[in-house]
N, C-alpha and C positions, 0 to 999 in steps of 0.2 A: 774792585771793592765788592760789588755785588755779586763773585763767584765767591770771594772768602768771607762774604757774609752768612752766606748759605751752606757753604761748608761747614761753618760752625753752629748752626741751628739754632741763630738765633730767632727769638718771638720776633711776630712782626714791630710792637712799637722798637725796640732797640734796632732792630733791621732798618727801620726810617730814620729813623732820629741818626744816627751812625752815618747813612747815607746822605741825610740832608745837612749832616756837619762840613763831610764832605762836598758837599758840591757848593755851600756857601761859598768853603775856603778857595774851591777852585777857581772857583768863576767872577771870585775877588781876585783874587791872582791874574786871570786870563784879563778881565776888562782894564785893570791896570795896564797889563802889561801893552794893549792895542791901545789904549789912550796914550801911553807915553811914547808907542812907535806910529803916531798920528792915524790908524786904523779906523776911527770910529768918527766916521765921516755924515754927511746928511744924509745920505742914501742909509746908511747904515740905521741909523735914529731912527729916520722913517716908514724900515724895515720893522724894526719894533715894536713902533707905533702904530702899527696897522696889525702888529701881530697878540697886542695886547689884550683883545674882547674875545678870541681863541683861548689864549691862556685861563683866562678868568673862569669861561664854560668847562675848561677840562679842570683846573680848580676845583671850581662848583660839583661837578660832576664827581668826580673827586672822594670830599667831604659828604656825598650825599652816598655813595659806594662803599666807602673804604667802613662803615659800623657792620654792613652785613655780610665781611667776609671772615670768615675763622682763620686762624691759622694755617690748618690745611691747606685751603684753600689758596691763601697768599703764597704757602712755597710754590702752588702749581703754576700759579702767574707768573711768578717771578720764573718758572723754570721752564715755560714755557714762552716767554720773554728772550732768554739767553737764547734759545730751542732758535727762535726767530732769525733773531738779530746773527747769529751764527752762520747758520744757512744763506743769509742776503751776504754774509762779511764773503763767504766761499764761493755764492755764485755772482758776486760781481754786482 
């Protein structure tokens, strides 16, 4: 989703907003589908739960970032994001 967002050059709000539809839809998908195949255990919850004041600060951080980037700027992230995650997928 995020290479053919970027293929097609979109601004960043439709780049998020596009993105964040998708990962709604997913991850309503995904957590159904691990509640109905009993996956989402205590451990699991508590997993969460402890990972939720993380969340919050990169949130935060976030919303406090995301006014001072232009454009440019966001494809370089993003393409330097993929650049990342690419390299860790190849070297294991």
């Amino acid at each position: 989703v995020v290479l053919y967002a970027n293929a097609r050059h979109w601004d960043p709000k439709l780049f998020k907003a596009n993105l964040q539809t998708y990962a709604l839809f997913t991850g309503a998908y995904l957590i159904l589908m691990h509640g109905i195949s009993g996956n989402l255990t205590v451990k699991v919850w508590t997993g969460f739960l402890l990972a939720l004041p993380a969340m919050a600060l990169g949130l935060t951080a976030a919303f406090l970032i995301e006014p001072k980037i232009n454009s440019r700027g966001f494809n370089y992230i993003v393409l330097l994001m993929l650049l990342v995650m690419g390299i860790k997928l190849i070297l294991g």
